[in-house]
PDB file of N, CA, C and O in Angstrom:
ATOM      1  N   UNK A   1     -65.719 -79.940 -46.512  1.00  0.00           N
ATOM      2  CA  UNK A   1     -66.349 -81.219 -46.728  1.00  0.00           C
ATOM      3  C   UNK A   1     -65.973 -81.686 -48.133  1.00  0.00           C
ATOM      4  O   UNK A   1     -66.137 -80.961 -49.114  1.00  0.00           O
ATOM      5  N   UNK A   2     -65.514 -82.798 -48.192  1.00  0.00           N
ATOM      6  CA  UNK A   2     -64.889 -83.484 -49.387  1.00  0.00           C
ATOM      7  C   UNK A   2     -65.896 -84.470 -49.702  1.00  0.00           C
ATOM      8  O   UNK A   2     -66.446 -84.859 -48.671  1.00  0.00           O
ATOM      9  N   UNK A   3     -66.490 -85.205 -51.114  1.00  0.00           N
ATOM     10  CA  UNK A   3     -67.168 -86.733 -51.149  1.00  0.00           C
ATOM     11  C   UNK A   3     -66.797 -87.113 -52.584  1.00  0.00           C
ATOM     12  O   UNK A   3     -66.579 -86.454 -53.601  1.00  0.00           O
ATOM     13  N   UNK A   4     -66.807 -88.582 -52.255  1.00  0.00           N
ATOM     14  CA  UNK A   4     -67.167 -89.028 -53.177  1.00  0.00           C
ATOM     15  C   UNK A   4     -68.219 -89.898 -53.711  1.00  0.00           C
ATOM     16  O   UNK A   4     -68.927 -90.443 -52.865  1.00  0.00           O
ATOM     17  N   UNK A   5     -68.462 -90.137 -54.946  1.00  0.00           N
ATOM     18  CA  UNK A   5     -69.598 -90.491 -55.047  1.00  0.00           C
ATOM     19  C   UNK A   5     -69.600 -91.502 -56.274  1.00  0.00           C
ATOM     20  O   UNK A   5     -68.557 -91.566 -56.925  1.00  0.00           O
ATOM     21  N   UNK A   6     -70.852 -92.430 -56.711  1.00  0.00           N
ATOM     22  CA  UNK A   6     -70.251 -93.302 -57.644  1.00  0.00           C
ATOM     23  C   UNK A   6     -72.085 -93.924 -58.235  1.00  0.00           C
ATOM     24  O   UNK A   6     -73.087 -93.707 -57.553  1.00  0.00           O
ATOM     25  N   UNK A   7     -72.109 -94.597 -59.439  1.00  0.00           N
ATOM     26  CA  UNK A   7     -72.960 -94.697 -60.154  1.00  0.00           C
ATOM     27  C   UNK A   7     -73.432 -96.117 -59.849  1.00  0.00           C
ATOM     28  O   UNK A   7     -74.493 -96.386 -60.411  1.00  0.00           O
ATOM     29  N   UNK A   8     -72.905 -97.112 -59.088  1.00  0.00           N
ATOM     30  CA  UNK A   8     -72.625 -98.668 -59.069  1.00  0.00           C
ATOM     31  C   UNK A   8     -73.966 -98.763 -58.039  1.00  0.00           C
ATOM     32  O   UNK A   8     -74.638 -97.824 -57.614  1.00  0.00           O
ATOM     33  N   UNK A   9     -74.143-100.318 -57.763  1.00  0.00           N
ATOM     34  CA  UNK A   9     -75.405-100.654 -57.347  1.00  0.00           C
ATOM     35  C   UNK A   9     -75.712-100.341 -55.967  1.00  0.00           C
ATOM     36  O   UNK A   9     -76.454-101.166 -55.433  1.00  0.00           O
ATOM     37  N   UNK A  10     -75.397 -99.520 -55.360  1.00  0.00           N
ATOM     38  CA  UNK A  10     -75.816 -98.660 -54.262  1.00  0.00           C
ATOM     39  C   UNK A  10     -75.652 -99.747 -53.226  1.00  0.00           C
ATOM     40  O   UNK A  10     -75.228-100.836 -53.613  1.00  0.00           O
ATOM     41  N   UNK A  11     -75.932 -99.575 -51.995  1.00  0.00           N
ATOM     42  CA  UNK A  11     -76.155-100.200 -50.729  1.00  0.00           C
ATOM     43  C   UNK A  11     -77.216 -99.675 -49.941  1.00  0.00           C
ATOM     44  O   UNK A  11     -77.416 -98.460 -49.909  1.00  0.00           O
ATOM     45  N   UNK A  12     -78.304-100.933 -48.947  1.00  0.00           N
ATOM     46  CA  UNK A  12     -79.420-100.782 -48.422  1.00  0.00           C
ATOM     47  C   UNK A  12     -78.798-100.174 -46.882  1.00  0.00           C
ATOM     48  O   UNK A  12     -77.626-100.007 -46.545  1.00  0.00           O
ATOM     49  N   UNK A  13     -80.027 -99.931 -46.142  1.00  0.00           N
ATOM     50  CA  UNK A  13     -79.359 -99.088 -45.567  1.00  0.00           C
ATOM     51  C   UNK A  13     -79.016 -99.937 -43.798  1.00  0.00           C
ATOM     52  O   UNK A  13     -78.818 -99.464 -42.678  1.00  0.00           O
ATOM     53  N   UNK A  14     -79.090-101.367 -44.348  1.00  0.00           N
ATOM     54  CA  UNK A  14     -78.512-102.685 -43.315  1.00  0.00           C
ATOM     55  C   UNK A  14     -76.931-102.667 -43.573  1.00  0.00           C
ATOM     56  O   UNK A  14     -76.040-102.451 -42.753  1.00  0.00           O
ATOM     57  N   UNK A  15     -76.852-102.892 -44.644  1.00  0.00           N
ATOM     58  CA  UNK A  15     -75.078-102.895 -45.053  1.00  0.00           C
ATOM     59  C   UNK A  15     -74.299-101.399 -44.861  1.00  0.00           C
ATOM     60  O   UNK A  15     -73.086-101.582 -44.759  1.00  0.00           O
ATOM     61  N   UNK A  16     -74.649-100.079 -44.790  1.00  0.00           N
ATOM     62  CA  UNK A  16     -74.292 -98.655 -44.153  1.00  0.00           C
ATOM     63  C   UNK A  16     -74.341 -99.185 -42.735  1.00  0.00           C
ATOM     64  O   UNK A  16     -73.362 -99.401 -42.021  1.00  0.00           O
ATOM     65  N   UNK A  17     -75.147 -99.300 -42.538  1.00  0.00           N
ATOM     66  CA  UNK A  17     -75.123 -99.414 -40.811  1.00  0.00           C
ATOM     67  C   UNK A  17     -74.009-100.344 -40.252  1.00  0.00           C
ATOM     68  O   UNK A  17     -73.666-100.253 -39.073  1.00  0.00           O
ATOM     69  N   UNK A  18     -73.396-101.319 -41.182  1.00  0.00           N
ATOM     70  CA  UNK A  18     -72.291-102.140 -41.091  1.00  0.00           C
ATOM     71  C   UNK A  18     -70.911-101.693 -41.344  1.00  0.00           C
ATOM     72  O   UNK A  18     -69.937-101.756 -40.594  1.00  0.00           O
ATOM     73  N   UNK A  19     -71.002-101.259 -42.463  1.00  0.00           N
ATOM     74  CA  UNK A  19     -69.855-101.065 -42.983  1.00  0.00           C
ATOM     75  C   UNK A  19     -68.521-100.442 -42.038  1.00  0.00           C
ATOM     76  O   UNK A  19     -67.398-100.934 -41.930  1.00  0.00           O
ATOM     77  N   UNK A  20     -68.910 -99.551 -41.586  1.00  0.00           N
ATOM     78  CA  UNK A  20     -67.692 -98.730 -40.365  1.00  0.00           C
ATOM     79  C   UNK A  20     -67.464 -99.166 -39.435  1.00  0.00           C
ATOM     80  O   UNK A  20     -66.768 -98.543 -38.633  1.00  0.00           O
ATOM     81  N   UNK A  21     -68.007-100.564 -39.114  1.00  0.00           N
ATOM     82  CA  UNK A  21     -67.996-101.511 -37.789  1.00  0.00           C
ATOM     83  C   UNK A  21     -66.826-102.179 -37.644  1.00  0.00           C
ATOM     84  O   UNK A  21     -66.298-102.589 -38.678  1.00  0.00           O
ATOM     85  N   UNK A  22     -66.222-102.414 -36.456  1.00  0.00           N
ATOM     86  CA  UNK A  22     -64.667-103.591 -36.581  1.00  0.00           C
ATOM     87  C   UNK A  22     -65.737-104.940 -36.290  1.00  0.00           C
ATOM     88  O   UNK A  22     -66.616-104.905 -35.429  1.00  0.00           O
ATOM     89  N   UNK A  23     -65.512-105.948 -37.057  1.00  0.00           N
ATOM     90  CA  UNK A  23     -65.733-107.314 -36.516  1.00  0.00           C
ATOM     91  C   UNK A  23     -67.167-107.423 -37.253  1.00  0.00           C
ATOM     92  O   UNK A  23     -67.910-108.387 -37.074  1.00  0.00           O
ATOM     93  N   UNK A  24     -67.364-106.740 -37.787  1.00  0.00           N
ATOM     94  CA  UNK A  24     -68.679-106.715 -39.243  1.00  0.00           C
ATOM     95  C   UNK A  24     -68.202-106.595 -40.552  1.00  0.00           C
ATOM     96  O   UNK A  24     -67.666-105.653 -41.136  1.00  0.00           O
ATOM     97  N   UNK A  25     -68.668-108.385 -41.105  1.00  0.00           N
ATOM     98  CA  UNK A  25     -68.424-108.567 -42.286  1.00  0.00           C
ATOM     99  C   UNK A  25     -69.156-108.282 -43.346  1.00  0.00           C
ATOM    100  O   UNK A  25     -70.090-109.057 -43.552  1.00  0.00           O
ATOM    101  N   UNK A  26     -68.963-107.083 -44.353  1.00  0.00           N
ATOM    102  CA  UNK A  26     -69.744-107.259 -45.575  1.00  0.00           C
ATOM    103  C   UNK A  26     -69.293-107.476 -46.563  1.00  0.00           C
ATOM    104  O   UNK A  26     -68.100-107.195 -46.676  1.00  0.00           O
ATOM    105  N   UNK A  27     -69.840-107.935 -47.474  1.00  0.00           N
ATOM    106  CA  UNK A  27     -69.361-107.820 -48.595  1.00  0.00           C
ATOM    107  C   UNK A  27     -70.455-108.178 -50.087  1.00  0.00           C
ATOM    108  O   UNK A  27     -70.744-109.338 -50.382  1.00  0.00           O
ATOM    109  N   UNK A  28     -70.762-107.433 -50.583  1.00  0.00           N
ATOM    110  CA  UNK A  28     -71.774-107.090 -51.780  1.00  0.00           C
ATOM    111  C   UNK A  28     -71.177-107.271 -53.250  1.00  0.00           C
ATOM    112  O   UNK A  28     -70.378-106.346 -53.398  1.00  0.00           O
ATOM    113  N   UNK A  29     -71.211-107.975 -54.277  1.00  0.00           N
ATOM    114  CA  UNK A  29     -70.660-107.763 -55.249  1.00  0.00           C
ATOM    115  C   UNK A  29     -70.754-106.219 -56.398  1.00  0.00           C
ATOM    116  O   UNK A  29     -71.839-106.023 -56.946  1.00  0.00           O
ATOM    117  N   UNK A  30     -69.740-105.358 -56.640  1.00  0.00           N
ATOM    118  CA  UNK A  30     -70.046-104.261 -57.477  1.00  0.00           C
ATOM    119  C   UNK A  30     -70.717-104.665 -59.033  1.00  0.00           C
ATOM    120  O   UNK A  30     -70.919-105.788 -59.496  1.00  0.00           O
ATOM    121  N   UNK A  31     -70.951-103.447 -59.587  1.00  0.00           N
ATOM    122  CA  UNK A  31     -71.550-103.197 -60.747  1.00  0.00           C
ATOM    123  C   UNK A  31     -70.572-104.359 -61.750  1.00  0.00           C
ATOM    124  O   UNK A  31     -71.187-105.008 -62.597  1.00  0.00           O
ATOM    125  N   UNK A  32     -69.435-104.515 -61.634  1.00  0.00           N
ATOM    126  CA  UNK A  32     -68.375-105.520 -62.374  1.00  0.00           C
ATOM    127  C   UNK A  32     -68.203-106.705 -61.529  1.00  0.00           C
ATOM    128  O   UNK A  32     -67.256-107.469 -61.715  1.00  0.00           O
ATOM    129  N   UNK A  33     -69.111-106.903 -60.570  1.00  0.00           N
ATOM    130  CA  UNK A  33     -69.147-108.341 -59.688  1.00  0.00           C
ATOM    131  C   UNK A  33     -67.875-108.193 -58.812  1.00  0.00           C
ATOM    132  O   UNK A  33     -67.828-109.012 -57.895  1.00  0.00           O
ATOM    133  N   UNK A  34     -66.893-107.378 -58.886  1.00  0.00           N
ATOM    134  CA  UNK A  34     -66.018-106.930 -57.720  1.00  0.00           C
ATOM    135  C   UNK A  34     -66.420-107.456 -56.432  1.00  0.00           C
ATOM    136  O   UNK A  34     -67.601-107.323 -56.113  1.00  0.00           O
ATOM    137  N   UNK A  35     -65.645-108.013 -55.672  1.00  0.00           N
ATOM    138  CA  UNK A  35     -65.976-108.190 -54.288  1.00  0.00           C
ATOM    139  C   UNK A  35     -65.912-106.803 -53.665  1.00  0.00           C
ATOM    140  O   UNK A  35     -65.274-105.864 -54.139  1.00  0.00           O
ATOM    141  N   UNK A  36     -66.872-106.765 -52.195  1.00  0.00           N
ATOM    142  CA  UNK A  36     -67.003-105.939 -51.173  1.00  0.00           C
ATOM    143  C   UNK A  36     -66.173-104.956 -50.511  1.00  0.00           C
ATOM    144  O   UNK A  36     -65.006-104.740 -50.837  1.00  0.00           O
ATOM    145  N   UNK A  37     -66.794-104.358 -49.570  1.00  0.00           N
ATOM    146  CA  UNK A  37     -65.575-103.909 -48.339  1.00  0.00           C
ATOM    147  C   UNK A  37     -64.784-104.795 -47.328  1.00  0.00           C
ATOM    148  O   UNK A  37     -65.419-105.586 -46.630  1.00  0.00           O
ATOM    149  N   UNK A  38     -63.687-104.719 -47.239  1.00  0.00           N
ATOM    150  CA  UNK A  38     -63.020-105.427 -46.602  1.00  0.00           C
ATOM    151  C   UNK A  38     -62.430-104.216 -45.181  1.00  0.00           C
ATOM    152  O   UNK A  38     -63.195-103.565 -44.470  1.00  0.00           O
ATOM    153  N   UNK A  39     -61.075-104.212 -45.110  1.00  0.00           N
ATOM    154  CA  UNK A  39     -61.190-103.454 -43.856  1.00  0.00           C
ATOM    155  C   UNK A  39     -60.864-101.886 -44.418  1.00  0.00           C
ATOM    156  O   UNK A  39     -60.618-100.990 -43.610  1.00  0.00           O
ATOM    157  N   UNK A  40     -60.887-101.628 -45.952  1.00  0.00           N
ATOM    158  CA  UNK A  40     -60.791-100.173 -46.267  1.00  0.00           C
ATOM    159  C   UNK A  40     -61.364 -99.376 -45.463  1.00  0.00           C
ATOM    160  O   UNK A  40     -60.635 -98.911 -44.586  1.00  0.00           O
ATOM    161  N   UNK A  41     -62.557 -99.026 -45.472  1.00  0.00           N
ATOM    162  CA  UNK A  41     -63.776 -97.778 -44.588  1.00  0.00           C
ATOM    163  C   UNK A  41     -63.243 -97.938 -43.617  1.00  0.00           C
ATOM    164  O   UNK A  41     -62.681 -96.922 -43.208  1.00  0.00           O
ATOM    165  N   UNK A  42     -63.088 -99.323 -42.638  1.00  0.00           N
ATOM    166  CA  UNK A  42     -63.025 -99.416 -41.427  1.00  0.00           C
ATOM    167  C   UNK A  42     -61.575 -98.475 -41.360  1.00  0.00           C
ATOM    168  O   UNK A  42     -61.643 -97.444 -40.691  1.00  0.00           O
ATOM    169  N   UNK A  43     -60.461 -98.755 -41.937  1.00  0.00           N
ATOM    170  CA  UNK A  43     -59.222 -97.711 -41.417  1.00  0.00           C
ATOM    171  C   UNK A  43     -59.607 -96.503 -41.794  1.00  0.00           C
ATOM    172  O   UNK A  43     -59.363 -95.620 -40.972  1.00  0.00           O
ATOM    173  N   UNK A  44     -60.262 -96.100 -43.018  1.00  0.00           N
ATOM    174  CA  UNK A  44     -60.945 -94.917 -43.332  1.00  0.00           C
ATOM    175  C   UNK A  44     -61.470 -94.194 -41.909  1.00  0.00           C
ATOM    176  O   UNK A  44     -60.855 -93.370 -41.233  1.00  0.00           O
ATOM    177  N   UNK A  45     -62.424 -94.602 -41.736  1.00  0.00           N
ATOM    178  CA  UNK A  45     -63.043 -93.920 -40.538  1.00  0.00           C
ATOM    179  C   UNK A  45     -62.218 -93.975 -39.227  1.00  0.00           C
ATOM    180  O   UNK A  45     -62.745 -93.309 -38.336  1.00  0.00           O
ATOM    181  N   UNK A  46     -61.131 -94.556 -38.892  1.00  0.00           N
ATOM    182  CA  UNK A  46     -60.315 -94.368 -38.062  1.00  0.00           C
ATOM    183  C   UNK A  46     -59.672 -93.304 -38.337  1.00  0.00           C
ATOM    184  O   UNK A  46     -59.727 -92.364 -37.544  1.00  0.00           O
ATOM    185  N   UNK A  47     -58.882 -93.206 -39.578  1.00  0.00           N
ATOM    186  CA  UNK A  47     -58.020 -92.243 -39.345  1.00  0.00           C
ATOM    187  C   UNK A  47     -58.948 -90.707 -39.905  1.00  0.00           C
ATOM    188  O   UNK A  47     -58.306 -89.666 -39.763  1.00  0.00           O
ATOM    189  N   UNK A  48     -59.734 -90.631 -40.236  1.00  0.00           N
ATOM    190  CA  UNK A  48     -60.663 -89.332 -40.157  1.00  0.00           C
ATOM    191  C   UNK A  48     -60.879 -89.054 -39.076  1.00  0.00           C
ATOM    192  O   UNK A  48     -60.250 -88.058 -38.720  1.00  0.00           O
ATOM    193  N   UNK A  49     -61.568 -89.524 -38.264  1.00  0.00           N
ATOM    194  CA  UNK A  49     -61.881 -89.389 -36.739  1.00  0.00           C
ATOM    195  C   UNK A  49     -60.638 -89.425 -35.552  1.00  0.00           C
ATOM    196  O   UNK A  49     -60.960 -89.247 -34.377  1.00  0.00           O
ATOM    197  N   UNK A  50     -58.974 -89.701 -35.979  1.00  0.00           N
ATOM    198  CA  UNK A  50     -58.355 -89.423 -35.228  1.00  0.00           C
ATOM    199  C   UNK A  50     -57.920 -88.022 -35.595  1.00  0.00           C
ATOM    200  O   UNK A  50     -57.377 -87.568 -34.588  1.00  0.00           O
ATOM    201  N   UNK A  51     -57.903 -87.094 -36.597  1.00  0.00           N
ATOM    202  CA  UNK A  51     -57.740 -85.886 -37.389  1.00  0.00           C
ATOM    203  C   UNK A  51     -58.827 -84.852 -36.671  1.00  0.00           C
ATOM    204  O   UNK A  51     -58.650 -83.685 -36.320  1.00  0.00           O
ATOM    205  N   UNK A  52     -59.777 -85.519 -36.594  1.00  0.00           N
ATOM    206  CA  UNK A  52     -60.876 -84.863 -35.899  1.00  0.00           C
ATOM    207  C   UNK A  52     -62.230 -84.767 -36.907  1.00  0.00           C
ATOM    208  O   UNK A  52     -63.036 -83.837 -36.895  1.00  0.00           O
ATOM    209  N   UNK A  53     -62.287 -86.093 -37.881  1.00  0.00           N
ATOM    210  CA  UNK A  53     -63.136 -85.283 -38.688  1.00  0.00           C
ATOM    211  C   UNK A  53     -64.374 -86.441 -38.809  1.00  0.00           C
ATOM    212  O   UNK A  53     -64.258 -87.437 -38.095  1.00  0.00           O
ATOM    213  N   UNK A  54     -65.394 -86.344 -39.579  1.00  0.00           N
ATOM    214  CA  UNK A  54     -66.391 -87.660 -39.537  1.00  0.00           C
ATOM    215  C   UNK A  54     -66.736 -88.205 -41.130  1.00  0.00           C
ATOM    216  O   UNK A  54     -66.920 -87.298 -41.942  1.00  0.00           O
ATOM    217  N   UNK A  55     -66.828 -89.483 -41.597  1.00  0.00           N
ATOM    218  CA  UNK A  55     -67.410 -90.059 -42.622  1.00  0.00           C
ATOM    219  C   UNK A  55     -68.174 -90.698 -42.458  1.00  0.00           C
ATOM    220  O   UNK A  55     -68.141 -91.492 -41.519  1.00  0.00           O
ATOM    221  N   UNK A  56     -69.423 -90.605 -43.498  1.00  0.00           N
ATOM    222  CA  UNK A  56     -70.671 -90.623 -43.422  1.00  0.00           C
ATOM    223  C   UNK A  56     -71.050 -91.470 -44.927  1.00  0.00           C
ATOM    224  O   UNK A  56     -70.625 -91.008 -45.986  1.00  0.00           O
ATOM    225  N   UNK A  57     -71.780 -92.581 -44.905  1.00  0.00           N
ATOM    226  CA  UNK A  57     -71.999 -93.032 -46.515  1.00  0.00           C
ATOM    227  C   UNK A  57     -73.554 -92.517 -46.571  1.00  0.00           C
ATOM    228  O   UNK A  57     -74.269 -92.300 -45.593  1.00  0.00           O
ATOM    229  N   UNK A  58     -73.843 -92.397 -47.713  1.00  0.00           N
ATOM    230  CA  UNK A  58     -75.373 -92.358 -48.324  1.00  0.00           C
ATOM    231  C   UNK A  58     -75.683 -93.114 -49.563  1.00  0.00           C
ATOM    232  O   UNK A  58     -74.946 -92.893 -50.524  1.00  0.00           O
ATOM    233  N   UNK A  59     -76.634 -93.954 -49.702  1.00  0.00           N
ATOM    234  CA  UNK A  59     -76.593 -94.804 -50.796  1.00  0.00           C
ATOM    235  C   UNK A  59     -77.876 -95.244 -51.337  1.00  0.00           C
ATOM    236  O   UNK A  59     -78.488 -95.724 -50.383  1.00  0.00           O
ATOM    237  N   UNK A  60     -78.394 -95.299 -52.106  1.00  0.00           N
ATOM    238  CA  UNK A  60     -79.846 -96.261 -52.487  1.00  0.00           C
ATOM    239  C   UNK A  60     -79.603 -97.334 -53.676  1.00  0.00           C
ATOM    240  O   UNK A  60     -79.236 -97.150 -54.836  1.00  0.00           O
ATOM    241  N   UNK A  61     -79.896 -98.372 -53.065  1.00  0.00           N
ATOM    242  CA  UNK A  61     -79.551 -99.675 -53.981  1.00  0.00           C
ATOM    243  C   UNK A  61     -80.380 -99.323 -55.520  1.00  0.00           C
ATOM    244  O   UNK A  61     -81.412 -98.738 -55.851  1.00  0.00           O
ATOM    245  N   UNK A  62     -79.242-100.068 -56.221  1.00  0.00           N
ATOM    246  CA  UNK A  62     -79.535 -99.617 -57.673  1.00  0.00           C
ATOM    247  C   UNK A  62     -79.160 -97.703 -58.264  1.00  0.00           C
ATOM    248  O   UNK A  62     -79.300 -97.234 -59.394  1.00  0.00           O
ATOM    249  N   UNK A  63     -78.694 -97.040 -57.040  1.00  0.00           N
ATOM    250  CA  UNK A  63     -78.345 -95.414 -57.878  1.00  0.00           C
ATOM    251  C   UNK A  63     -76.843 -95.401 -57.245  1.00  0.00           C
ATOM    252  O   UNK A  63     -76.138 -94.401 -57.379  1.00  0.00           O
ATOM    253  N   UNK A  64     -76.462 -96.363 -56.666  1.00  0.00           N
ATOM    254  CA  UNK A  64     -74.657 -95.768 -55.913  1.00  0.00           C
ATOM    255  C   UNK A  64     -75.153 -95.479 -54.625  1.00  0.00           C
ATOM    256  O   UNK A  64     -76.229 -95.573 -54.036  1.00  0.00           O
ATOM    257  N   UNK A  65     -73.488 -94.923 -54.281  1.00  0.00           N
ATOM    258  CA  UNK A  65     -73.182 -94.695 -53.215  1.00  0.00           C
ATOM    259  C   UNK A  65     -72.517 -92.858 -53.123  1.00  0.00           C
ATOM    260  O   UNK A  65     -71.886 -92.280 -54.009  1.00  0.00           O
ATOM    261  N   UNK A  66     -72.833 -92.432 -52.080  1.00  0.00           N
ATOM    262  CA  UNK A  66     -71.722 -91.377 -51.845  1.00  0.00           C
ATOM    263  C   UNK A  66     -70.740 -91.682 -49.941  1.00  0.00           C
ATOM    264  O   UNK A  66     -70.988 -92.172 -48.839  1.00  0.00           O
ATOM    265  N   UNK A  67     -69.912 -91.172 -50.477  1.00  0.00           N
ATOM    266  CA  UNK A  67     -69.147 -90.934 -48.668  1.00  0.00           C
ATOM    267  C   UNK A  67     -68.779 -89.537 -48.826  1.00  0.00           C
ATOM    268  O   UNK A  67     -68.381 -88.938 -49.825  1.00  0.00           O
ATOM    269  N   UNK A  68     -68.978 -89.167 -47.727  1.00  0.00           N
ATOM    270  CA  UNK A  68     -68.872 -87.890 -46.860  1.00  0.00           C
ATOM    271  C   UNK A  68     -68.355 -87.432 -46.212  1.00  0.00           C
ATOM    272  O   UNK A  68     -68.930 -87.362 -45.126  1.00  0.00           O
ATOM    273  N   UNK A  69     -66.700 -86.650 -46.277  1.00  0.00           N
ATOM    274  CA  UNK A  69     -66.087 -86.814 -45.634  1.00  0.00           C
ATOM    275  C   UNK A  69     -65.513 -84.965 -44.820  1.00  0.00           C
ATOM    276  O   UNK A  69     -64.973 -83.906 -45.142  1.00  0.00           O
ATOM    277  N   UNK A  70     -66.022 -85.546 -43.853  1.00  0.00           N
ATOM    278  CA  UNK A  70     -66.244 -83.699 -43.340  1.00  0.00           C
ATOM    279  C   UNK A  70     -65.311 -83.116 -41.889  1.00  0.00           C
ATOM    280  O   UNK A  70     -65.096 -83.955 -41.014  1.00  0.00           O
ATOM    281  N   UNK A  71     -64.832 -81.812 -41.704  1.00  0.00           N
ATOM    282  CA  UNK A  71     -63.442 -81.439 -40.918  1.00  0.00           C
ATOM    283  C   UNK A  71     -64.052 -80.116 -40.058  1.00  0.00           C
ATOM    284  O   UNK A  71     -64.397 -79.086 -40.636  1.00  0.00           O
ATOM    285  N   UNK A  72     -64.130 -80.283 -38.680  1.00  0.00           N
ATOM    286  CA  UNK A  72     -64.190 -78.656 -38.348  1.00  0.00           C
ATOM    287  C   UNK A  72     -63.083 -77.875 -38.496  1.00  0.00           C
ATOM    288  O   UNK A  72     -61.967 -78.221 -38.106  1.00  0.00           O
ATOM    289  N   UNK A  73     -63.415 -76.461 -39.235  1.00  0.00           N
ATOM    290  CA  UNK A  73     -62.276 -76.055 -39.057  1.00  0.00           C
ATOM    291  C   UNK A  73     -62.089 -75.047 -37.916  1.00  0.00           C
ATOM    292  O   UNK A  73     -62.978 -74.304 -37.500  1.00  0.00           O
ATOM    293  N   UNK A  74     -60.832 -75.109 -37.460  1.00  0.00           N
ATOM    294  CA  UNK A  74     -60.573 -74.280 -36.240  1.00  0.00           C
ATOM    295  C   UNK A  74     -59.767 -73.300 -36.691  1.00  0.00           C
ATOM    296  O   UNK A  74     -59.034 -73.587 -37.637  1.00  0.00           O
ATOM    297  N   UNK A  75     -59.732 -72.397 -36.318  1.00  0.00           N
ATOM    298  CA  UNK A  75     -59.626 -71.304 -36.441  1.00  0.00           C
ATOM    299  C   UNK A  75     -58.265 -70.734 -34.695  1.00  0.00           C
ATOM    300  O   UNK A  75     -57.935 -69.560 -34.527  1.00  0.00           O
TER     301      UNK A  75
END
């Protein structure tokens, strides 16, 4: 299991529930007023899940974000 994680103004847990969606637009300004997600996560979570593996965000507005990015291993 790999993550990353970050200090910026977090996300509620309406915009997670979005984010990995095709045809769901978000977009939140960052800690530097940066625009949103665009279709990054979304290919993100495609190509994890064609590998065999799953990403997962966790976040509370105002402490960041983490993603979660996790592999069974086979043996």
């Amino acid at each position: 299991m790999d993550k990353v994680s970050d200090t910026g103004v977090g996300m509620t847990e309406e915009i997670i529930d979005r984010i990995f969606r095709i045809g769901s637009s978000v977009s939140q300004n960052g800690t530097s007023e940066e625009s949103g997600s665009g279709p990054g996560l979304i290919l993100s979570k495609e190509f994890v899940q064609k590998l065999g593996g799953e990403i997962s965000a966790q976040s509370r507005p105002g402490k960041g974000t983490k993603f979660v990015v996790s592999f069974q291993l086979k043996l």
